[in-house]
C-alpha positions as protocol buffer text, in pm:
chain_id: "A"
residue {
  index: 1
  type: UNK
  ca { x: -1739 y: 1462 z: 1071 }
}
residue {
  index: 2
  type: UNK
  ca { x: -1705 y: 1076 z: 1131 }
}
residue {
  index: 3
  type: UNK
  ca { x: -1515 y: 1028 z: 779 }
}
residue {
  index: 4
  type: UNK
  ca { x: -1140 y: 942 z: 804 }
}
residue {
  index: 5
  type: UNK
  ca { x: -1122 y: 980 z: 439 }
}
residue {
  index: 6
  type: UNK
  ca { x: -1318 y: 1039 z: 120 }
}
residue {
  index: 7
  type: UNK
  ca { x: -1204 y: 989 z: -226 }
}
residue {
  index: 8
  type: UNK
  ca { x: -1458 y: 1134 z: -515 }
}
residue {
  index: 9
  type: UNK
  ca { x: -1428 y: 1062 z: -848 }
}
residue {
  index: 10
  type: UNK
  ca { x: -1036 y: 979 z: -867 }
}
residue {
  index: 11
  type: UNK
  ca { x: -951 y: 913 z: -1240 }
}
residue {
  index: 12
  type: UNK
  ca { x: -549 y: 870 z: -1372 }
}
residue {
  index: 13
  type: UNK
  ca { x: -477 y: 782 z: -1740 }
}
residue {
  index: 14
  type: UNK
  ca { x: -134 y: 610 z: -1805 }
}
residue {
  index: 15
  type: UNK
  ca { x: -67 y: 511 z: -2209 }
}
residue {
  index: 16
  type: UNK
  ca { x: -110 y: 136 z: -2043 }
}
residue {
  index: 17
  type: UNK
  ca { x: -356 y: 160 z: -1773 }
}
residue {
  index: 18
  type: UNK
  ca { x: -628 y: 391 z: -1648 }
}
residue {
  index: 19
  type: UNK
  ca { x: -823 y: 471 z: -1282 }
}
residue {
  index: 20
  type: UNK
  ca { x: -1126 y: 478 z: -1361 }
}
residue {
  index: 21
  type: UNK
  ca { x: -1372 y: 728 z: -1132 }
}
residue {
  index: 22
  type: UNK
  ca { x: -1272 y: 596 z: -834 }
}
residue {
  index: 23
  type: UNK
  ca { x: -1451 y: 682 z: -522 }
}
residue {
  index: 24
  type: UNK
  ca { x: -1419 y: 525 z: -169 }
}
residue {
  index: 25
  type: UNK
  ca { x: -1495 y: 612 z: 232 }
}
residue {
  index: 26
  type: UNK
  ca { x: -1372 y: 516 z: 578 }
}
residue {
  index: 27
  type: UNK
  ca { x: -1491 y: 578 z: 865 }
}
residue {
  index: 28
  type: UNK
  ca { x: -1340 y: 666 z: 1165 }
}
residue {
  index: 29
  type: UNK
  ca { x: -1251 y: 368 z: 1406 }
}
residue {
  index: 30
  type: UNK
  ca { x: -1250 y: 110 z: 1138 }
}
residue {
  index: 31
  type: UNK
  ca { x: -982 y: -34 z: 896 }
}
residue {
  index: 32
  type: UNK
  ca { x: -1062 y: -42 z: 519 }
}
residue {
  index: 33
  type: UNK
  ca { x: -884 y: -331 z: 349 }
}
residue {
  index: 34
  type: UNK
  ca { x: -800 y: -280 z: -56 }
}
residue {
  index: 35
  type: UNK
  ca { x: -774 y: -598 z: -242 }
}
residue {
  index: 36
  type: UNK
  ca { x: -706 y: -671 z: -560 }
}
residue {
  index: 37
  type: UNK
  ca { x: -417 y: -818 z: -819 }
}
residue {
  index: 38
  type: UNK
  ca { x: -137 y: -690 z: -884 }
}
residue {
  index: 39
  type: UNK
  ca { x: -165 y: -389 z: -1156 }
}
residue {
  index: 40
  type: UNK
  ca { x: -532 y: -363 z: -1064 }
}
residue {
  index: 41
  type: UNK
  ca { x: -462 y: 12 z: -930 }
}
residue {
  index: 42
  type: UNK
  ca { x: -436 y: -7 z: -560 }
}
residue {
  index: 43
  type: UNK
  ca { x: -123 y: 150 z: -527 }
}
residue {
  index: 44
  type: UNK
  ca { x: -196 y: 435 z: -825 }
}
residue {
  index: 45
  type: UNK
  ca { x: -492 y: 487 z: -612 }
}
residue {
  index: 46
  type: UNK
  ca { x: -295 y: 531 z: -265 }
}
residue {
  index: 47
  type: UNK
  ca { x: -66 y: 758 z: -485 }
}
residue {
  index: 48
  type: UNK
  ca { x: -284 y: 985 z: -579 }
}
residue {
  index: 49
  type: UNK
  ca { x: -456 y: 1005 z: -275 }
}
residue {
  index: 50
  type: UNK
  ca { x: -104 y: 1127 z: -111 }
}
residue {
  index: 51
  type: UNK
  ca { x: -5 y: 1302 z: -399 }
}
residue {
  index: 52
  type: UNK
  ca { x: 246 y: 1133 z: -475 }
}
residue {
  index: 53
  type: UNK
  ca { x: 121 y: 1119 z: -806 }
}
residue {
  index: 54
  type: UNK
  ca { x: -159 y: 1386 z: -983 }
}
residue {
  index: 55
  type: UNK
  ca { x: -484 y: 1267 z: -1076 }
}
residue {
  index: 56
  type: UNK
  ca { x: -635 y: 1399 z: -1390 }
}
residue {
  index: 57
  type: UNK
  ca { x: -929 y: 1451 z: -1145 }
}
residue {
  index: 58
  type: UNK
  ca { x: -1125 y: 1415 z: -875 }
}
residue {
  index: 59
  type: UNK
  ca { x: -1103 y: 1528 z: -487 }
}
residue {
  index: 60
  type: UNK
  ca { x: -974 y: 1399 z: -186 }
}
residue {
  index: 61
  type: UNK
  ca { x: -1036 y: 1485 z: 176 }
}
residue {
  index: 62
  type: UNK
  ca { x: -914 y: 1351 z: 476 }
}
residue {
  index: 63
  type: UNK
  ca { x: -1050 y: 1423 z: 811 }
}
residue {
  index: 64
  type: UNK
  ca { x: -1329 y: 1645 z: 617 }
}
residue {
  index: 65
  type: UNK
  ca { x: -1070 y: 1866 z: 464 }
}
residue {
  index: 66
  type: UNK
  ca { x: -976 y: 1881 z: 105 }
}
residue {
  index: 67
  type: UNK
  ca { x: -618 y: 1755 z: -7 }
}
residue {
  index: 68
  type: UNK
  ca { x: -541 y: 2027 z: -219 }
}
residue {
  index: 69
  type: UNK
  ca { x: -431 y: 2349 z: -41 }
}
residue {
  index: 70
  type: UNK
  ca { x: -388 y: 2157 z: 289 }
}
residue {
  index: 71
  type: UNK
  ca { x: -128 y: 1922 z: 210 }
}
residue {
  index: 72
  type: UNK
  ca { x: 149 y: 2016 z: 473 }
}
residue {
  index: 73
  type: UNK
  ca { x: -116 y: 1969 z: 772 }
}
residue {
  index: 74
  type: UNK
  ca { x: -266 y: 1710 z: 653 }
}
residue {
  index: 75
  type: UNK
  ca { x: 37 y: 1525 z: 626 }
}
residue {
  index: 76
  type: UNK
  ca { x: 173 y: 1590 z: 935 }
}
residue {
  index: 77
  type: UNK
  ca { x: -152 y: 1360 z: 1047 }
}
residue {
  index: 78
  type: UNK
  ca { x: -46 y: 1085 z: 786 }
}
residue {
  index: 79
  type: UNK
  ca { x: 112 y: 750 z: 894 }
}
residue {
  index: 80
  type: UNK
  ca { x: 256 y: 659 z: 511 }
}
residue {
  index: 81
  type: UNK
  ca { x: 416 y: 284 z: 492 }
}
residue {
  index: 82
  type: UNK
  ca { x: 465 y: 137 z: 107 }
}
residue {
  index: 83
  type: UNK
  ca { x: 593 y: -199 z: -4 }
}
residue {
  index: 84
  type: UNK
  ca { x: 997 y: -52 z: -14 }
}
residue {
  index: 85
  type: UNK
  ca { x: 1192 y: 155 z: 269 }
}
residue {
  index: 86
  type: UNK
  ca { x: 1274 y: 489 z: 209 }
}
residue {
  index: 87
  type: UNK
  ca { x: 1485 y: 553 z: 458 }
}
residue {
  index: 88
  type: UNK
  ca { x: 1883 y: 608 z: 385 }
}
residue {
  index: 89
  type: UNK
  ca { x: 2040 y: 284 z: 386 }
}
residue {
  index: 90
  type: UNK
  ca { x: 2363 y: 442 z: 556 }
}
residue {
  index: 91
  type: UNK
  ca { x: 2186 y: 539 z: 889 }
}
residue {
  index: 92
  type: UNK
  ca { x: 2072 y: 327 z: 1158 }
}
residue {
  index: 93
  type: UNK
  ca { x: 1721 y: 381 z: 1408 }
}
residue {
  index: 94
  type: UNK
  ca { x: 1823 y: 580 z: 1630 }
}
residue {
  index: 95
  type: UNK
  ca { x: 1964 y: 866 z: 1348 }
}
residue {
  index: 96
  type: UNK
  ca { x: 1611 y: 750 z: 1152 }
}
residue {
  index: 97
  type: UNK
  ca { x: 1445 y: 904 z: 1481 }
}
residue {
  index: 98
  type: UNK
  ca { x: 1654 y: 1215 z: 1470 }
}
residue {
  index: 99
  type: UNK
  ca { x: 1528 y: 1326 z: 1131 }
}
residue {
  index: 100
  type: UNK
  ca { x: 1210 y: 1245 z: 1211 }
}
residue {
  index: 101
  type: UNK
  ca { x: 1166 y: 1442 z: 1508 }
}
residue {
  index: 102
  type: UNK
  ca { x: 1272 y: 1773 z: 1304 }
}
residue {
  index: 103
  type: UNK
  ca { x: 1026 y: 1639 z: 1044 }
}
residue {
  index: 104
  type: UNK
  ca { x: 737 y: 1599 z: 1260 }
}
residue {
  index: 105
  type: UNK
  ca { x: 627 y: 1851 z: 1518 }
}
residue {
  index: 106
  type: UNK
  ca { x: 429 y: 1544 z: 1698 }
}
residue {
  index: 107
  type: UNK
  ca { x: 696 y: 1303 z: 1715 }
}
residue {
  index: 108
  type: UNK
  ca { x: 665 y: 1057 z: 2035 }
}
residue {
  index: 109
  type: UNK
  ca { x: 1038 y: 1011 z: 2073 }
}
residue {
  index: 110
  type: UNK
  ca { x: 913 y: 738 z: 2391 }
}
residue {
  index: 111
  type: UNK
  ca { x: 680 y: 571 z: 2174 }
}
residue {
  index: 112
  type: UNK
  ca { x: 930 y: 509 z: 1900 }
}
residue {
  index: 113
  type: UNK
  ca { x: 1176 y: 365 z: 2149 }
}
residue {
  index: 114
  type: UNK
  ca { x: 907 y: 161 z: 2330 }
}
residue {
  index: 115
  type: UNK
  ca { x: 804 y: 21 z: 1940 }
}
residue {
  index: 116
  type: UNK
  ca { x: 1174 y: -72 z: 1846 }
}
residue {
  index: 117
  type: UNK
  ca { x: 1219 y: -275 z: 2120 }
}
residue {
  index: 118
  type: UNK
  ca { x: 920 y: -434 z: 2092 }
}
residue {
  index: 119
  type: UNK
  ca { x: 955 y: -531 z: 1738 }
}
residue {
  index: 120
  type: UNK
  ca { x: 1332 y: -587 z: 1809 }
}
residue {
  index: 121
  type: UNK
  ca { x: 1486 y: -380 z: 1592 }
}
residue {
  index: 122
  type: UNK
  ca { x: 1872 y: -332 z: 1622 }
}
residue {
  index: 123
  type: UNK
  ca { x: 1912 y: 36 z: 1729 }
}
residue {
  index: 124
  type: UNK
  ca { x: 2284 y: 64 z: 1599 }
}
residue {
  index: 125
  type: UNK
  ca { x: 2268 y: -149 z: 1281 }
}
residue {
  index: 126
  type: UNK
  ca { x: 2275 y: 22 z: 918 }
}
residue {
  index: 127
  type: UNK
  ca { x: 1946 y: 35 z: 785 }
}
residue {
  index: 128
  type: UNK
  ca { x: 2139 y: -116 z: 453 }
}
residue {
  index: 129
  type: UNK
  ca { x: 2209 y: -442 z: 707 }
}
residue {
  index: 130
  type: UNK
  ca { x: 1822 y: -466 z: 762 }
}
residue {
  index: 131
  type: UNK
  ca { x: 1617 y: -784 z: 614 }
}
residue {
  index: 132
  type: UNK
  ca { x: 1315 y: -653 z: 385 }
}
residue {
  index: 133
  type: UNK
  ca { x: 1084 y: -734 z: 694 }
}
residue {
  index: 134
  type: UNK
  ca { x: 1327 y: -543 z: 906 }
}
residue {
  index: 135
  type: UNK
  ca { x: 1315 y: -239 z: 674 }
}
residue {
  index: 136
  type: UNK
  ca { x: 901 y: -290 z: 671 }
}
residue {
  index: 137
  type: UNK
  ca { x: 926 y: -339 z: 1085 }
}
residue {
  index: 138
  type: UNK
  ca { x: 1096 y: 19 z: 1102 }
}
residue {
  index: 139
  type: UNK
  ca { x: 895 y: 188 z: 859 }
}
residue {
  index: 140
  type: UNK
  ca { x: 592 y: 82 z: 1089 }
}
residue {
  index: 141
  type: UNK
  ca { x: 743 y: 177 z: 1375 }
}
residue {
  index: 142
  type: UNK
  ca { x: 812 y: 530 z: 1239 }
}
residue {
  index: 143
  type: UNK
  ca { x: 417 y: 529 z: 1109 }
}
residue {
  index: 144
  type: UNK
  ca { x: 279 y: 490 z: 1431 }
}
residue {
  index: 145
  type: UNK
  ca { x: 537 y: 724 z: 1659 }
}
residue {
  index: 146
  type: UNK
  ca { x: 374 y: 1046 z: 1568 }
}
residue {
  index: 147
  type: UNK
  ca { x: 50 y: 1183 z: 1595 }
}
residue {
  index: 148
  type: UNK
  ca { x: -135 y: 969 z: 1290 }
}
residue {
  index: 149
  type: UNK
  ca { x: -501 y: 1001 z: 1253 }
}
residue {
  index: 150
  type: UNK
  ca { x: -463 y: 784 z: 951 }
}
residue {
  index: 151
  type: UNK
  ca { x: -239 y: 504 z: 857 }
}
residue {
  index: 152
  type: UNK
  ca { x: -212 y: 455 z: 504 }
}
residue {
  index: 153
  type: UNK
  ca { x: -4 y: 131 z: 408 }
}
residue {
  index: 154
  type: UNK
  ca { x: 49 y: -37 z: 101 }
}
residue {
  index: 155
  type: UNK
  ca { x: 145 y: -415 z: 167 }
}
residue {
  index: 156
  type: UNK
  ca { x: 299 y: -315 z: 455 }
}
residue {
  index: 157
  type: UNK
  ca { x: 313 y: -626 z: 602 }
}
residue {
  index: 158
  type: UNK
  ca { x: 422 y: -845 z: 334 }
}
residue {
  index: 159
  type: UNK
  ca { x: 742 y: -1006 z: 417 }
}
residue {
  index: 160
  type: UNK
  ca { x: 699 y: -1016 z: 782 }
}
residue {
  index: 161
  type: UNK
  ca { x: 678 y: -1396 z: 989 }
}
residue {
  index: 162
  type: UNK
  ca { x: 344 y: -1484 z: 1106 }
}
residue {
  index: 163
  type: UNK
  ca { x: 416 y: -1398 z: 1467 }
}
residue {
  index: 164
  type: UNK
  ca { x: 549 y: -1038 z: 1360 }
}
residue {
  index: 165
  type: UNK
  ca { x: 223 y: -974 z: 1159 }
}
residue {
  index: 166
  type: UNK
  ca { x: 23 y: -1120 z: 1420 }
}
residue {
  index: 167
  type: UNK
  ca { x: 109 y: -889 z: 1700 }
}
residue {
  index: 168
  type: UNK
  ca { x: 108 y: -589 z: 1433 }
}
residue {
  index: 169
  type: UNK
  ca { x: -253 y: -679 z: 1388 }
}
residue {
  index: 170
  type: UNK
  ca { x: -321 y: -652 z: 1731 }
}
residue {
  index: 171
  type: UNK
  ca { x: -142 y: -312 z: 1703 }
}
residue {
  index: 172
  type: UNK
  ca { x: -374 y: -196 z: 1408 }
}
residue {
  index: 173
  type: UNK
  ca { x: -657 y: -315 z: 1627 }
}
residue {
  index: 174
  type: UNK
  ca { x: -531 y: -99 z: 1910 }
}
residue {
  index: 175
  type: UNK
  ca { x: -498 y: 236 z: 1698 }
}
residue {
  index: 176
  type: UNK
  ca { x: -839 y: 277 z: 1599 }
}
residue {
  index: 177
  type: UNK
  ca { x: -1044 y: 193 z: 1950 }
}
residue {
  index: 178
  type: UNK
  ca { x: -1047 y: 529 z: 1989 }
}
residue {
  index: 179
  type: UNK
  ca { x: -1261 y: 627 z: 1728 }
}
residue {
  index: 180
  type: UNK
  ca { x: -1056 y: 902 z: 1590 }
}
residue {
  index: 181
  type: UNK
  ca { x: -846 y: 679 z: 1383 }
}
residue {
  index: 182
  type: UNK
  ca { x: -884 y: 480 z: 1083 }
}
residue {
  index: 183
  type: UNK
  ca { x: -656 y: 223 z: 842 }
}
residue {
  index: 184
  type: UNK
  ca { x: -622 y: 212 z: 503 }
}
residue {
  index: 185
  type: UNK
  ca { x: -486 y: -122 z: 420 }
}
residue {
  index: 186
  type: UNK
  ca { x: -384 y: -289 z: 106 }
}
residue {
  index: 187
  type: UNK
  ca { x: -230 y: -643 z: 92 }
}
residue {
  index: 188
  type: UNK
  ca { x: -252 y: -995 z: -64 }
}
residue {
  index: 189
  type: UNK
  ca { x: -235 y: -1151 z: 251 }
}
residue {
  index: 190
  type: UNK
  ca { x: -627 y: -1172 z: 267 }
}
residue {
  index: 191
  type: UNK
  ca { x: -584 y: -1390 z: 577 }
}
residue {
  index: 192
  type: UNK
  ca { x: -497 y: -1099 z: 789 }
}
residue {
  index: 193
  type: UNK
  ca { x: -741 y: -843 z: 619 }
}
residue {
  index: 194
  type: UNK
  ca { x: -994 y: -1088 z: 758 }
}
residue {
  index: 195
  type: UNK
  ca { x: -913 y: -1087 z: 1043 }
}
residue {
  index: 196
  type: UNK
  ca { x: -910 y: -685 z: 1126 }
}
residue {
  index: 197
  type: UNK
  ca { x: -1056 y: -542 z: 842 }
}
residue {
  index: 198
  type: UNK
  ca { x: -1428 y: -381 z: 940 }
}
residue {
  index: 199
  type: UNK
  ca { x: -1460 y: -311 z: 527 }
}
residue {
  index: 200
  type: UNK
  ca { x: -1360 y: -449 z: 194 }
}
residue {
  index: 201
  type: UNK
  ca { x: -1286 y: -248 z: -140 }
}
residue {
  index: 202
  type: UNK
  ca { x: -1195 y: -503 z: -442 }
}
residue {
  index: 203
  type: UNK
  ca { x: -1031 y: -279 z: -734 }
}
residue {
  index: 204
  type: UNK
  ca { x: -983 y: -459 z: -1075 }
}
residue {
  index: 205
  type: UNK
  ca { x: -884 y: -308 z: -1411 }
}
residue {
  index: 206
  type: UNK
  ca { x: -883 y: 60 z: -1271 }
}
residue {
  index: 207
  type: UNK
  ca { x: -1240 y: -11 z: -1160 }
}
residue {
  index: 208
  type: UNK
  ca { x: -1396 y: 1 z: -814 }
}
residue {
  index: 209
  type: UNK
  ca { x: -1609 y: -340 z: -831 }
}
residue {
  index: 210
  type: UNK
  ca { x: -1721 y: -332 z: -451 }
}
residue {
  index: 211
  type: UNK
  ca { x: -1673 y: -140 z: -104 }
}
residue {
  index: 212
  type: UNK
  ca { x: -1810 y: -324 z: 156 }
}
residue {
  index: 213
  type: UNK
  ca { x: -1856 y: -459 z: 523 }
}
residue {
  index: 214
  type: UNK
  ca { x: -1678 y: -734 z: 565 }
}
residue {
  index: 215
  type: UNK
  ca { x: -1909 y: -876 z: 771 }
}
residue {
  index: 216
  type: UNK
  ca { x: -2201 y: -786 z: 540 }
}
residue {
  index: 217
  type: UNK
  ca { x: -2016 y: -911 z: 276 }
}
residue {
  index: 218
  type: UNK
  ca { x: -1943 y: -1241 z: 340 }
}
residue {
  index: 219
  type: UNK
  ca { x: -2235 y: -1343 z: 474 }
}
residue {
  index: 220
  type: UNK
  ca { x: -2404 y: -1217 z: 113 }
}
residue {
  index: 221
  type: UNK
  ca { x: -2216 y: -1507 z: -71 }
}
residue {
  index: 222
  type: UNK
  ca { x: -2201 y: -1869 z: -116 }
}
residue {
  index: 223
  type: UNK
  ca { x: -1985 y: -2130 z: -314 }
}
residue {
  index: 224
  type: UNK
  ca { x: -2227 y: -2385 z: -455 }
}
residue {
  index: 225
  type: UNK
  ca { x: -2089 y: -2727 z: -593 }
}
residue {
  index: 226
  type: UNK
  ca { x: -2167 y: -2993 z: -847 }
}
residue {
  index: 227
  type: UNK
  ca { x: -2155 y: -3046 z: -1219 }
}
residue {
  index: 228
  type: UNK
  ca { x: -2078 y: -2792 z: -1433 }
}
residue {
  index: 229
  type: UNK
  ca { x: -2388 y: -2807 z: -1637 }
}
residue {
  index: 230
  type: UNK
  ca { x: -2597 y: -2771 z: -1294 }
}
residue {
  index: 231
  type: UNK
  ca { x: -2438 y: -2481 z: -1176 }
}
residue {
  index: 232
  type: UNK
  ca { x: -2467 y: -2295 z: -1522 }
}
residue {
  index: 233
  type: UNK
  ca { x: -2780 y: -2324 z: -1493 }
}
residue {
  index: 234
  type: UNK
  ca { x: -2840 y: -2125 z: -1149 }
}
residue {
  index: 235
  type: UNK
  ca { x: -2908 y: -1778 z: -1213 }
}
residue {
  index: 236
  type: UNK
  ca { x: -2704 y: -1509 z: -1089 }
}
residue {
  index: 237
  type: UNK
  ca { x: -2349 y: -1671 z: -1072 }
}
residue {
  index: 238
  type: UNK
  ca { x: -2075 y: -1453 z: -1027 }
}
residue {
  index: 239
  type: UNK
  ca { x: -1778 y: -1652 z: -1100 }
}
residue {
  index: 240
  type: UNK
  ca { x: -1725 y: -2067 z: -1235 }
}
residue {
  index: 241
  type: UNK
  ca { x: -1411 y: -2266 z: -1170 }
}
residue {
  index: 242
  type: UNK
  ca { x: -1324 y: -2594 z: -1241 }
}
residue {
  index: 243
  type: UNK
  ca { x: -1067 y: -2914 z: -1167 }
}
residue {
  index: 244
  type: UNK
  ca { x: -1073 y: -3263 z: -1112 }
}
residue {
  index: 245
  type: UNK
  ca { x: -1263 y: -3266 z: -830 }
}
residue {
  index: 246
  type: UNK
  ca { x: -1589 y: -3118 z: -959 }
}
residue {
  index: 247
  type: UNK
  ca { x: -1740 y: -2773 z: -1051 }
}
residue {
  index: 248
  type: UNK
  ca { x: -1770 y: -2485 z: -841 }
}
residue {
  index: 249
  type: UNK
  ca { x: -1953 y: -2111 z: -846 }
}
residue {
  index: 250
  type: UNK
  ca { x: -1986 y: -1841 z: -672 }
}
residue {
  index: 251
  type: UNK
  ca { x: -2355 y: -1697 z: -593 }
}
residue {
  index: 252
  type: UNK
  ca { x: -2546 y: -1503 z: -396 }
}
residue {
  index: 253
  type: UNK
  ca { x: -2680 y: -1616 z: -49 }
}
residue {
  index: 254
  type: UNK
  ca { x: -3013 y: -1552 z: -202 }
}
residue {
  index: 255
  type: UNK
  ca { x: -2985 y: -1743 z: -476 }
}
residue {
  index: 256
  type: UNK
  ca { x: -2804 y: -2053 z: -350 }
}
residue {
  index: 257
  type: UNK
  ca { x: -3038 y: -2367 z: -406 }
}
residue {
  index: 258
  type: UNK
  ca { x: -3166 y: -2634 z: -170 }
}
residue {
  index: 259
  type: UNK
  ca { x: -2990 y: -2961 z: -226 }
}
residue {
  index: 260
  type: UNK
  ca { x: -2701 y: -2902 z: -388 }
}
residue {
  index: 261
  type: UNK
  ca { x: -2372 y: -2869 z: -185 }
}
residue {
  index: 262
  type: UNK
  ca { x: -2223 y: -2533 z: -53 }
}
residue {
  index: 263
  type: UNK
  ca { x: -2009 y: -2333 z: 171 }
}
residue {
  index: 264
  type: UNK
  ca { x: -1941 y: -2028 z: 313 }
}
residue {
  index: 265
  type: UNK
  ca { x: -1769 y: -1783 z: 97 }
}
residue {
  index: 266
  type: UNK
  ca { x: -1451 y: -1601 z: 236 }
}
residue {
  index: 267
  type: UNK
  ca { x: -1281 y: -1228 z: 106 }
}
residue {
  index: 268
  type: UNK
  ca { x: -1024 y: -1461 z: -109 }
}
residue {
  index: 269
  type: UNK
  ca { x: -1280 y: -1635 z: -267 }
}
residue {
  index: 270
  type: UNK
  ca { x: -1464 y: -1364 z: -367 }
}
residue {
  index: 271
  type: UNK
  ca { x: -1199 y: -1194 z: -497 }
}
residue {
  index: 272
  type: UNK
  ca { x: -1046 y: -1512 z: -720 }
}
residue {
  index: 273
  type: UNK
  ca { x: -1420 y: -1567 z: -862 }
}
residue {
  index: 274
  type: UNK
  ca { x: -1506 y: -1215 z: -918 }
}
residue {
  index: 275
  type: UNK
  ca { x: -1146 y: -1225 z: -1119 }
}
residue {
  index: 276
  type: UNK
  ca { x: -1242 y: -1505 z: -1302 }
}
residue {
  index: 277
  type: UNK
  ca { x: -1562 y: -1384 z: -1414 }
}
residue {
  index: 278
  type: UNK
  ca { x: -1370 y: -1029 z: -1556 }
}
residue {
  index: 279
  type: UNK
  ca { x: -1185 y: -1214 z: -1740 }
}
């Protein structure tokens, strides 16, 4: 079994908003980035695959084994980090690794210290006295400080300096050489999902549009340029835009014309074009 995790047919309806069948994969050894705007269902998604929330359907299985019925074991393999620290704001990191060795039967009480001094975490201070990036920085550190075969984190690294998310990308990189572990990572800094991400799934309006490799999947599009009434006329344009400077479109490789201007299409402008043509 070389699947991390497997979502089939995930569907949640809210009064306002609804998942619609939502099915995704990763592999083992690679990191899965989840893009898309805000209320597009990324985090209802991660929910329900936790359980945090239950789905009006569908299954979910995680190192081969379904969710349901397995929960505490599978857990205990789950590195969970969300946009907001739920940690006790009266305790400090060293009473955060207390209750979490008595929570986890794994817990790398070495590794935990190694991490907080590496990310330079105060030891003794409150977590209430933590910045937001602090608060992400520890809830990080806790992910990776027991036995995780799968890191699930929702903009967890929103927040954070440049430096701080640089060397946590290296860190990322580092947990899944093995091949046994995998990343699930959602975030709007597409930037660093390029960078590390071996797959792309865009979510919009409840919907799974695409889930792809990266690679794969930047090399299948291009933005053209020129008038508007040129590019209308090219077949098989995803998305239009246009400002003062000119016209642009998104296209397929394929399709992109001789003699008229283009570049290479990255994750974020896929995304914004794909966006624009939805709505």
């Amino acid at each position: 079994m070389n699947e991390a995790l497997r979502l089939e047919h995930i569907s949640k309806k809210y009064e306002t908003f609804t998942l619609h069948d939502v099915n995704l994969v990763i592999p083992k050894g690679s990191i899965m980035g989840f893009i898309g705007e805000n209320g597009a269902g990324k985090s209802t998604t991660m929910k329900a695959m936790l359980g945090l929330i239950h789905p009006d359907g569908g299954e979910v299985y995680v190192d081969g084994k379904r969710f349901t019925g397995e929960e505490r074991g599978i857990k205990e393999r789950l590195g969970v980090v969300t946009d907001s620290s739920c940690f006790p704001e009266e305790l400090n990191a060293v009473e955060i690794g207390n209750v979490m060795r008595r929570v986890y039967r794994t817990w790398d009480k070495k590794r935990y210290k190694g991490l907080l001094k590496e990310y330079k975490i105060d030891e003794k201070k409150r977590i209430r006295e933590y910045s937001r990036g602090m608060k992400m920085k520890l809830s990080l550190v806790v992910a990776l400080s027991h036995d995780s075969k799968l890191l699930v984190l929702d903009e967890a690294t929103s927040g954070l300096d440049p430096v701080v998310r640089d060397s946590l990308l290296d860190t990322f990189l580092d947990f899944i050489q093995d091949e046994e572990h995998a990343i699930w990572l959602s975030s709007h800094i597409l930037s660093d999902l390029e960078k590390v991400c071996d797959y792309i799934t865009f979510i919009q309006d409840g919907r799974i549009l695409f889930s792809e490799n990266k690679d794969e999947l930047i090399e299948k599009y291009r933005i053209v340029k020129g008038p508007r009434a040129q590019l209308e006329e090219l077949e098989s344009v995803i998305g239009l835009s246009e400002n003062a400077f000119g016209a642009q479109a998104l296209v397929p490789s394929a399709q992109a014309p001789d003699g008229i201007a283009s570049d290479a299409a990255g994750i974020e402008d896929i995304m914004l074009f794909y966006g624009k043509e939805r709505r």
